[in-house]
C-alpha positions as CSV (number, residue, x, y, z in Angstrom):
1,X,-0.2,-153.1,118.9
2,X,3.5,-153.0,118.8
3,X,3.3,-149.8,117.1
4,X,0.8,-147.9,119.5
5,X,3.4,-148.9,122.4
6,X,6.3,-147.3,120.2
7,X,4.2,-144.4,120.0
8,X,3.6,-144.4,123.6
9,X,7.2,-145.0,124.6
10,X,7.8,-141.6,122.9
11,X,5.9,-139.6,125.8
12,X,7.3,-138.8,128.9
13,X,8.2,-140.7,132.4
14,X,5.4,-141.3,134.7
15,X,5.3,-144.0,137.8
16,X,2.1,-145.8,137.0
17,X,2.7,-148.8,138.4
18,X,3.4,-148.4,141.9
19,X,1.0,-150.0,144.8
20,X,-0.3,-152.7,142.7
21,X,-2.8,-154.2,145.2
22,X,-4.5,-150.8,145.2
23,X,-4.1,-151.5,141.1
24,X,-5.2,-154.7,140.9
25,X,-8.5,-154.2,142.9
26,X,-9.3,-150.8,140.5
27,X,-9.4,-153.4,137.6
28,X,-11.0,-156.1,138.7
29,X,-13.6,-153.3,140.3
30,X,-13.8,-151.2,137.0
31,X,-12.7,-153.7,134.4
32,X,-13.9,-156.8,135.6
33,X,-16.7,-155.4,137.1
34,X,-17.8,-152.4,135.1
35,X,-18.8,-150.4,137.9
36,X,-19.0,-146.9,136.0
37,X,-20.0,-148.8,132.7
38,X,-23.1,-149.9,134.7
39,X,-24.4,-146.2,135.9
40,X,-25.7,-145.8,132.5
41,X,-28.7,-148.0,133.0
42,X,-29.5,-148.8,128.9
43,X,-25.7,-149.2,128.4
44,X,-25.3,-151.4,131.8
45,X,-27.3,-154.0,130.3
46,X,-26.1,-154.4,126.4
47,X,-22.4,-154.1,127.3
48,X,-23.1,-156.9,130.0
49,X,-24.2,-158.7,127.6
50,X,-21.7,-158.1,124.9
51,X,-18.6,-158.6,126.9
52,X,-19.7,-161.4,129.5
53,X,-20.7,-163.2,126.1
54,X,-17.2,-162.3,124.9
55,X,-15.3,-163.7,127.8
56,X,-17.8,-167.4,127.8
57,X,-17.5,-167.6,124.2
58,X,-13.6,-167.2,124.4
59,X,-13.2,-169.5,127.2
60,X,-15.3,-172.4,124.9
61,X,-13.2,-171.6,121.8
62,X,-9.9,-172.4,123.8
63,X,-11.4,-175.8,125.5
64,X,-12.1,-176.5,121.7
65,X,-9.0,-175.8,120.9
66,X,-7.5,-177.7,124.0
67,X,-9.5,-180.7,123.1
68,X,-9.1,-181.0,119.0
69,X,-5.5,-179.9,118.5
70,X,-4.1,-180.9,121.6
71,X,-5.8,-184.5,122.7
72,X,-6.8,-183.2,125.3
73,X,-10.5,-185.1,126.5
74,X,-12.0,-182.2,128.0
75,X,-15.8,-181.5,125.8
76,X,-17.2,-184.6,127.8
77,X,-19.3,-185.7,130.8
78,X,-21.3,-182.8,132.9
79,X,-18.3,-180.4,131.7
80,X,-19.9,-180.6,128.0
81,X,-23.4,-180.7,128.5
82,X,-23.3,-177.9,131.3
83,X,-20.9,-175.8,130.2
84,X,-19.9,-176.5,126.4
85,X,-23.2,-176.6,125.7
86,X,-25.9,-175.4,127.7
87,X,-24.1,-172.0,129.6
88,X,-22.3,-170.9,126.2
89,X,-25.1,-170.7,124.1
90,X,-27.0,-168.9,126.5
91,X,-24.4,-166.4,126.6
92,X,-24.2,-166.4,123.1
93,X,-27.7,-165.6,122.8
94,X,-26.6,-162.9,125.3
95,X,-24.4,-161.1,122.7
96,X,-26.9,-161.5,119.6
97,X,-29.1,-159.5,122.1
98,X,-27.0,-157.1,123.3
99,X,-25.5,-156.0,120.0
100,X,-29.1,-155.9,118.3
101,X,-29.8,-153.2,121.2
102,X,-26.5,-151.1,120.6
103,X,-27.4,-151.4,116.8
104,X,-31.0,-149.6,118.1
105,X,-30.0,-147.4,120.0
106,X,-27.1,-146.1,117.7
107,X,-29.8,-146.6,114.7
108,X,-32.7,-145.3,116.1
109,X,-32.1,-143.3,119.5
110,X,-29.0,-141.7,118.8
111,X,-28.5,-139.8,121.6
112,X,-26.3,-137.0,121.5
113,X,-23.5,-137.6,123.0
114,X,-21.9,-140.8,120.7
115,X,-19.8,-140.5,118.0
116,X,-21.4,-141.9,114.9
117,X,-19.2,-143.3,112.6
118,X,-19.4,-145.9,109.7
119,X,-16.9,-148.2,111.9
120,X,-18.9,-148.5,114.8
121,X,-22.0,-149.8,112.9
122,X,-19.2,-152.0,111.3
123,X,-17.9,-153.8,114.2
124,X,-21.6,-154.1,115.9
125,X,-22.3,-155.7,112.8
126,X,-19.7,-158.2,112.1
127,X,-20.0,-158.6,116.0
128,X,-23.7,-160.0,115.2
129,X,-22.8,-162.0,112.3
130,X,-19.8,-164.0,114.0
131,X,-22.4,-164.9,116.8
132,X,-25.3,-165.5,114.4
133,X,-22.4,-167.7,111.9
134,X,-21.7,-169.7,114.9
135,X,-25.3,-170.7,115.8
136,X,-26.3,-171.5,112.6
137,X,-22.9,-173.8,112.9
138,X,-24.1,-175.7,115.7
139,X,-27.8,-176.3,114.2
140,X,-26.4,-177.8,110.9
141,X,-23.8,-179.9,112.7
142,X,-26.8,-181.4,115.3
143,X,-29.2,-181.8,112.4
144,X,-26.5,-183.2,110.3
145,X,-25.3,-185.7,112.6
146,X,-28.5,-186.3,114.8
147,X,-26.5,-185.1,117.9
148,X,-28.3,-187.0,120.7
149,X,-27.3,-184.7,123.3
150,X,-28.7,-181.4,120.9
151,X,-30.9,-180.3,123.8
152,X,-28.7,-179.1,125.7
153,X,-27.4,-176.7,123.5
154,X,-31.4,-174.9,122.9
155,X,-30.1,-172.0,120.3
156,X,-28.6,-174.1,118.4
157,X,-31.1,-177.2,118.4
158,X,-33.8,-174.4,117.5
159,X,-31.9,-174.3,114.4
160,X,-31.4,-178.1,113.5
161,X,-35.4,-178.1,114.3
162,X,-36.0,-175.7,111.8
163,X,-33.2,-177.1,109.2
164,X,-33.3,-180.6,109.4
165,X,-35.5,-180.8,106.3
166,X,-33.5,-179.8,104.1
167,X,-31.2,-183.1,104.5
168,X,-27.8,-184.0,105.5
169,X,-26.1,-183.4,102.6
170,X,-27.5,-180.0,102.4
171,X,-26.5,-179.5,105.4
172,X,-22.9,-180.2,105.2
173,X,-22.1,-178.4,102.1
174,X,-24.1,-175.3,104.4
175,X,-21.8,-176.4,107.3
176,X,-18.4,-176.4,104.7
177,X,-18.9,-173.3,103.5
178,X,-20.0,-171.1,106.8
179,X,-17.2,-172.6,108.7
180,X,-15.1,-171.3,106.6
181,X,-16.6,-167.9,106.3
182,X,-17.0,-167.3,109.9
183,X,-13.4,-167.9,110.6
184,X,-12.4,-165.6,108.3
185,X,-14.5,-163.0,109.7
186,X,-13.4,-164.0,113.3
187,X,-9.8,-164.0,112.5
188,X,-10.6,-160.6,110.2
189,X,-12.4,-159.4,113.1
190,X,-9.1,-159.8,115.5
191,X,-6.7,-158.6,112.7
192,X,-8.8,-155.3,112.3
193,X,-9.4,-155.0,116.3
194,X,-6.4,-152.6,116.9
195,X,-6.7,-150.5,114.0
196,X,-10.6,-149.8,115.5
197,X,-12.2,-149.1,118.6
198,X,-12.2,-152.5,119.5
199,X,-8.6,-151.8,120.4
200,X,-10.6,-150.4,123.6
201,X,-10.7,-154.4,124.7
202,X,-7.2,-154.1,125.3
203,X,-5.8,-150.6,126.3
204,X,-8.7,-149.9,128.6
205,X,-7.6,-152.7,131.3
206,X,-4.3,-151.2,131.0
207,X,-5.7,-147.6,131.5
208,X,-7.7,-148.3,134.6
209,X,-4.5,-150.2,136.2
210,X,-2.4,-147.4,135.4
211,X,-4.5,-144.5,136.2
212,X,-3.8,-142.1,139.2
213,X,-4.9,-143.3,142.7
214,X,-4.9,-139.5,144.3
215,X,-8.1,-137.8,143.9
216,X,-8.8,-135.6,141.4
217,X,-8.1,-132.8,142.4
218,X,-4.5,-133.8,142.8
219,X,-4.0,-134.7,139.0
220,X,-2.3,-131.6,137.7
221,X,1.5,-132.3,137.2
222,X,3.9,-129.9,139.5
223,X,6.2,-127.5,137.9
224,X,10.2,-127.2,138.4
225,X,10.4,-124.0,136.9
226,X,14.5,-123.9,137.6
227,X,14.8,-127.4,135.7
228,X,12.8,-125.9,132.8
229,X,14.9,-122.6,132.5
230,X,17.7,-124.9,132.5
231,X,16.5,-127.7,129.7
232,X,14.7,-124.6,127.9
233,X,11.5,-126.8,127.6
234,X,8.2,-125.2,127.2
235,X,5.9,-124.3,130.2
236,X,3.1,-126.4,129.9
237,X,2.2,-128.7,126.6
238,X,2.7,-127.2,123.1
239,X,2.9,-130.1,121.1
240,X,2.3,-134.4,121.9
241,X,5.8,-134.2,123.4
242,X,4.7,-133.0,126.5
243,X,2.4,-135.4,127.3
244,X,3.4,-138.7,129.5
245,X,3.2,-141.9,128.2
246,X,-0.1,-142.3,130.0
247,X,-1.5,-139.6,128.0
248,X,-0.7,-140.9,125.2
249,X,-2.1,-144.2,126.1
250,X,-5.4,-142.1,127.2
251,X,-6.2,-141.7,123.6
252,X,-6.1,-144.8,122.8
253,X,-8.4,-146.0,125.7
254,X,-10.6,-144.1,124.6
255,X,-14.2,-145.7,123.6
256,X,-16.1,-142.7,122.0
257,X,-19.1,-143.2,124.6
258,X,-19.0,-139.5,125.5
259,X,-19.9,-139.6,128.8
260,X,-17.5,-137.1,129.8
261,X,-19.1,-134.3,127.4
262,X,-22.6,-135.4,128.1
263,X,-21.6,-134.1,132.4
264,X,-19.3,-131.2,131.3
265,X,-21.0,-128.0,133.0
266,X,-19.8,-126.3,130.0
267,X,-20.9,-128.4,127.1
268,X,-24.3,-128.3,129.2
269,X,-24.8,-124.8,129.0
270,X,-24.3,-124.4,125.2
271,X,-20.2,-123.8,125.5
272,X,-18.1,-125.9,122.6
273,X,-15.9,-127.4,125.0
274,X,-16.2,-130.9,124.8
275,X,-13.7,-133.1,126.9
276,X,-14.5,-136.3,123.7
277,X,-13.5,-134.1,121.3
278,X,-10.3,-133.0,122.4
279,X,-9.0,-136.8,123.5
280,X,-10.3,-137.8,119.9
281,X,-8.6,-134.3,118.2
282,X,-5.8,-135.4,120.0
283,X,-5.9,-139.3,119.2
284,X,-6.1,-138.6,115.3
285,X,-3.4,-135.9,115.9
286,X,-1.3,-138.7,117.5
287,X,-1.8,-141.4,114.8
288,X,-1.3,-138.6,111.9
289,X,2.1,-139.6,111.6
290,X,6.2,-138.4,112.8
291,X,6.1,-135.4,112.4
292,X,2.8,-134.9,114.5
293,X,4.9,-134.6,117.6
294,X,6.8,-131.4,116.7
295,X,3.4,-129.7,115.3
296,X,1.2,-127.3,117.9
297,X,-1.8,-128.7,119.3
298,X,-3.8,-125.7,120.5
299,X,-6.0,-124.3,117.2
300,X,-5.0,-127.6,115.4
301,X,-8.5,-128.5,115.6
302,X,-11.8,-126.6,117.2
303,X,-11.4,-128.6,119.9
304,X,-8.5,-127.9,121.0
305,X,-8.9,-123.4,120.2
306,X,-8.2,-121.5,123.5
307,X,-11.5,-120.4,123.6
308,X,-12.9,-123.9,124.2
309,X,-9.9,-124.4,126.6
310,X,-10.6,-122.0,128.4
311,X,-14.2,-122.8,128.8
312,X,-12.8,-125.7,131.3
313,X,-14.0,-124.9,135.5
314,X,-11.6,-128.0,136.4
315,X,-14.4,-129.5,137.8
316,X,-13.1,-132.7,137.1
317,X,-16.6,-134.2,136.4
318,X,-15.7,-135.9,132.7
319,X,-12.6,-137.9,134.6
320,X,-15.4,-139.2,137.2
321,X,-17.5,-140.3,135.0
322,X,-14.8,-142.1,132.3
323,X,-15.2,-145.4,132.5
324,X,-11.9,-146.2,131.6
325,X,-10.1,-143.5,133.7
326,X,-8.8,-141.2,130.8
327,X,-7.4,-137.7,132.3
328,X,-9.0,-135.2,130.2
329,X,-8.7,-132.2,132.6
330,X,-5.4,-132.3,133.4
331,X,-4.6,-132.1,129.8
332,X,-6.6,-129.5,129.4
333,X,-4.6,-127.4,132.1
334,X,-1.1,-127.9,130.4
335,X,-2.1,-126.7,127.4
336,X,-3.4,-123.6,129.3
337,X,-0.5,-123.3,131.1
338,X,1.4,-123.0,127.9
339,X,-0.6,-119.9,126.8
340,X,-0.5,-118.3,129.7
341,X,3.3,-118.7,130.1
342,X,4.9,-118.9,126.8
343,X,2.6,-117.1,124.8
344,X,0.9,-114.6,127.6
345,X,-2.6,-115.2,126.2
346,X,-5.7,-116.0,128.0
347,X,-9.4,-114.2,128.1
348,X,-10.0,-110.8,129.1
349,X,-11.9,-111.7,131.7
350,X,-8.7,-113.2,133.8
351,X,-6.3,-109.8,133.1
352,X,-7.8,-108.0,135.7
353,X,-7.0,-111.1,138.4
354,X,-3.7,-111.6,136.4
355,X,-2.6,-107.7,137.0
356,X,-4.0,-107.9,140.9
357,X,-1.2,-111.3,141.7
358,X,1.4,-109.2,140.4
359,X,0.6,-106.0,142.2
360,X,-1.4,-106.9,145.5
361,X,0.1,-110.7,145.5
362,X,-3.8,-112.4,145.1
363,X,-6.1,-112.1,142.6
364,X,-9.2,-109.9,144.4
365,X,-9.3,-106.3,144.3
366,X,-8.5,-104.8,147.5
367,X,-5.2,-103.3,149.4
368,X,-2.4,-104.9,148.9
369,X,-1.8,-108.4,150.5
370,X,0.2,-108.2,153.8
């Protein structure tokens, strides 16, 4: 993590963290509330699932915590049965669910717009073994040690129903030996987390607070052009030095669901532009080491090749439908800008408009402007 934030540090200024009421109610709105997650009906419900479980089952894990290796009494009374028991293995059940249908649909749907990579089927997976680990846990412990109050926790007493045969000392060794393997995958799984996707958990919270409050079509950075004669720094973005901080961060928020391809007008009509691919080109650019923010950007990958860049309307439609707020237009536009005014390339199409600003003052044919 610290190294991500080095590696942000390294962009350029930008105020991101003025009007914080206006902030705060984005995130709890969009992060809390996953009110563009949610517009995608089939991902509405196993994301609920997944991270509602995530929050309940984190919340236990501390009161265990709290309880064990601090003294303090808190799993007892209504609290325990209600709560410890009852509510968090229900939601725990939640995430079993909710990954198996993420596994299907990545398995057997595959729509068109993820990204399908051997990590993403890894995390899913570990996902639905830490959950699966930690009923079987609970099962063998109320079998074991003919927990009167079982009941109340009705995953995990399904288990000890279906276990309790094979006798307590069974049992225990089972118990001994999965405790330990399901923490190591938990604390494995945490470990791993920011080199992965999962790092998503983190920086997209940060992204939504921090992301612009004007409207979209406000987004695109002004120009001094006297300050940048002076400093001599490029027009537009050449290389990741141009970018602010919060582009940088961008990458990094990003969850690979590819919404914002799957509404590009472009992407729709055949075109290779693809507003997931260039954040991702970028990302990997980003972590490919120092020297990666002296080194060109445009042609680096096919993502990032004029022509796709300048298959872009600026419709802003993949920044309205990001759930976590990444800026992909704007981008897009600087590294246009830098063709167009360091290196006096752009289509053929645009010469003709190009030729008319400089002669008539606008870019129609007619008479010149008065």
């Amino acid at each position: 993590l610290y190294r991500r934030v080095s590696a942000w540090r390294r962009g350029l200024p930008a105020n991101r963290f003025d009007r914080p009421k206006e902030r705060l109610q984005r995130l709890l709105k969009h992060a809390m509330g996953q009110r563009r997650t949610i517009r995608e009906k089939y991902a509405a419900v196993f994301h609920t699932m997944i991270y509602t479980g995530f929050i309940v089952l984190t919340i236990a894990t501390t009161v265990v915590a709290v309880h064990h290796d601090f003294g303090l009494p808190l799993m007892q009374g209504a609290f325990y049965l209600y709560f410890q028991s009852f509510i968090v293995d229900i939601f725990g059940a939640l995430v079993l669910i909710g990954v198996s249908i993420a596994q299907w649909r990545r398995l057997a749907l595959k729509p068109k717009k993820l990204v399908y990579t051997d990590e993403a089927e890894l995390i899913l997976g570990t996902i639905w073994l830490i959950a699966f680990t930690g009923f079987l846990l609970e099962g063998w412990r109320i079998a074991a040690t003919n927990d009167q109050w079982g009941a109340w926790s009705p995953v995990g007493y399904l288990v000890a129903v279906v276990f309790k045969p094979m006798g307590k000392s069974t049992l225990t060794t089972l118990h001994f030996v999965t405790w330990w393997s399901h923490a190591v995958m938990v604390f494995g799984f945490i470990a791993a987390a920011p080199y992965t996707k999962m790092l998503h958990v983190l920086t997209a919270p940060l992204n939504i607070y921090t992301a612009r409050l004007a409207p979209i079509g406000a987004s695109l950075k002004p120009m001094d052009f006297d300050k940048l004669a002076e400093t001599g720094e490029p027009m537009g973005v050449k290389t990741l030095a141009g970018f602010t901080w919060k582009d940088l961060a961008d990458f990094d928020a990003c969850t690979e669901c590819g919404r914002c391809t799957s509404v590009c007008p472009a992407n729709n009509v055949g075109k290779e532009l693809s507003p997931r691919d260039i954040i991702l080109d970028l990302r990997s650019f980003a972590r490919s080491g120092d020297g990666s923010f002296a080194a060109p950007l445009i042609n680096a990958t096919p993502a990032t090749s004029p022509d796709a860049l300048w298959q872009c309307t600026t419709c802003g439609a993949c920044m309205e439908a990001c759930p976590v707020f990444i800026e992909q237009m704007p981008k897009i536009v600087d590294m246009r800008r830098f063709l167009v005014m360091e290196e006096s390339d752009f289509p053929d199409t645009m010469q003709e408009a190009m030729t008319s600003l400089e002669s008539r003052q606008h870019p129609f044919r007619g008479t010149q402007a008065t």
